[in-house]
N, C-alpha and C positions, 0 to 999 in steps of 0.2 A: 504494500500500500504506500504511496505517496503523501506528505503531510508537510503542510506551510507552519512555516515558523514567524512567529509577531516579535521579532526582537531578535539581535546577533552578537548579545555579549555575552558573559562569562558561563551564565543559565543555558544559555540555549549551547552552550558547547559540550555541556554536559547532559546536556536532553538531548543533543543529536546522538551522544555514544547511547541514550536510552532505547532510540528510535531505528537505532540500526541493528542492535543485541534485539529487538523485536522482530528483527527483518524486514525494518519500510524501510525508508528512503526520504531524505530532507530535499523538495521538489524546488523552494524556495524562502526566502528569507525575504520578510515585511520590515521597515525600519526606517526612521525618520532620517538617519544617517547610516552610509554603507558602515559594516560593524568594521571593529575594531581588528580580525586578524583575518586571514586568507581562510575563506571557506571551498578554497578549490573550484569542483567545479555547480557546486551550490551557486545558481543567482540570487542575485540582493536584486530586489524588484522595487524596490522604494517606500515610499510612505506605503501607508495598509490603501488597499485598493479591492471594493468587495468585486470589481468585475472580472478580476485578473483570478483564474481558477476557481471559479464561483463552486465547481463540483466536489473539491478538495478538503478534506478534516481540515481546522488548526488548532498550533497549539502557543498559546501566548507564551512565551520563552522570558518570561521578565521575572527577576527574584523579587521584587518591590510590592508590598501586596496594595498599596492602595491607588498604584498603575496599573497593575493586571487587574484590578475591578474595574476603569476608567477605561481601559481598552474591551472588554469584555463586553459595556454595556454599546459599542460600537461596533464594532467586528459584526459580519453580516454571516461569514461561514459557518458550518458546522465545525463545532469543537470534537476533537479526537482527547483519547488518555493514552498516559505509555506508562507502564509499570515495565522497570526492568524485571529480566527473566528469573535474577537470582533474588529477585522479592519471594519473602514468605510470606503470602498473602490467603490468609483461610478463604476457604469457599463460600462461609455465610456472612464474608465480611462485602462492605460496600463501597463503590469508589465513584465520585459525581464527574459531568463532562468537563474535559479539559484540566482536569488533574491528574497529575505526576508523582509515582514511587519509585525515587532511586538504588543504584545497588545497595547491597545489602538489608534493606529495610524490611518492617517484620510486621504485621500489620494481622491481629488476633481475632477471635472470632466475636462475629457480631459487632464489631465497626463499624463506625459509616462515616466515611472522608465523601465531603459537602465537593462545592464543584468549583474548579480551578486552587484548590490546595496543592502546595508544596509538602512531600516528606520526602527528606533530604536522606543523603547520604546516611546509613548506618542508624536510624534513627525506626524506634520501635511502638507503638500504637498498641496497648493491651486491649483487651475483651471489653465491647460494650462502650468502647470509648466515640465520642461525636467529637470530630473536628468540622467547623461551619467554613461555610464559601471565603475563598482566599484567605485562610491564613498557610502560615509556614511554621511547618515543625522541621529546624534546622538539624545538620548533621550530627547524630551520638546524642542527639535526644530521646529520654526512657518516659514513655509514659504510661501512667500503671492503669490499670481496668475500671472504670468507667465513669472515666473525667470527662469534663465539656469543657473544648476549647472556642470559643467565641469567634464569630465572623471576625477575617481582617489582622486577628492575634500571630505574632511574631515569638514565638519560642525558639531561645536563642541556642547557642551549640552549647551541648554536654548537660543542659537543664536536665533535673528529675522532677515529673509532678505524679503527689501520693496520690492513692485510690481515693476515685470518689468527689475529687476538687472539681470545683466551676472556674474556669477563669471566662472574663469575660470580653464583650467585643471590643476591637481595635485594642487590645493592652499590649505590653508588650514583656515578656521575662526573660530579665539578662541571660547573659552566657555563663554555664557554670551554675545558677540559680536551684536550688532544692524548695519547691514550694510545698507548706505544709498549711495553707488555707486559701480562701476562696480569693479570687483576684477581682477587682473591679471593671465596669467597663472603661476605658482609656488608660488604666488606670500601668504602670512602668515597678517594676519591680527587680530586685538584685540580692545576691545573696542567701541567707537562710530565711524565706518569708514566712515567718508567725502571724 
């Protein structure tokens, strides 16, 4: 299968290694500026253009969650997912359009990743747990069974959140962060949260 990418930096160089361990193919690259490093023989097609491969999946390649909502709520294609192949991803777990599971990631039963979520590299999702539209559970994130991560929320690398927490929308939890209660909505947190 062939699949447009909305964006040609450092995400989407890592979502093309996801898309190709899937067996498609990167057909072309959407982008308000040619990206930053030689994608070969990938074209850079320009600003997003819904006429240009109207028939084609996409998938928004931006790490930023509150640009890949902004581009989402414009983009005219259909959205594709790419879970790489060495995702351990249960069978009764769930995963929304246009969201992405990188290697190694571990994603439990009875999940449900909302639509255009990030889980990054190495980073694991326990039973039961709901992550909402566009957030990002960064790389060597552990999150235990059956948290709610809030639309828009930025869990930073190496974070722990215990069983059972609510964080809420657009928040964000440092890198390294062990959260042991509920988070706010906007609400920036760091460290051992009590």
């Amino acid at each position: 299968m062939e699949i447009l990418f909305y964006g040609g930096g450092g995400h989407a160089a890592v979502l093309r290694d996801v898309v190709a361990a899937q067996g498609h193919t990167v057909a072309g690259i959407f982008a308000n500026e040619p990206p930053p490093r030689d994608w070969g023989t990938i074209p850079y097609l320009g600003p997003y253009n819904p006429a240009l491969h109207p028939e084609l999946p996409l998938i928004l390649a931006i790490g930023h969650n509150l640009s890949r909502k902004e581009q989402a709520a414009v983009v005219q294609h259909s959205f594709a997912t790419a879970v790489h192949p060495s995702v351990l991803f249960s069978p009764s777990a769930s995963i929304g359009r246009g969201s992405v599971a990188y290697h190694g990631s571990i994603v439990q039963a009875w999940a449900h990743i909302g639509q255009h979520v990030i889980v990054n590299t190495g980073a694991t999702v326990d039973h039961d747990t709901v992550l909402g539209d566009f957030a990002h559970i960064a790389p060597g994130v552990n999150i235990c069974g059956g948290v709610v991560v809030g639309a828009g929320t930025l869990v930073g690398v190496g974070a722990r959140i215990l069983p059972g927490i609510k964080i809420g929308a657009w928040a964000t939890v440092g890198a390294g962060s062990v959260v042991l209660r509920d988070v706010a909505d906007n609400e920036t947190v760091v460290g051992v949260v009590r």
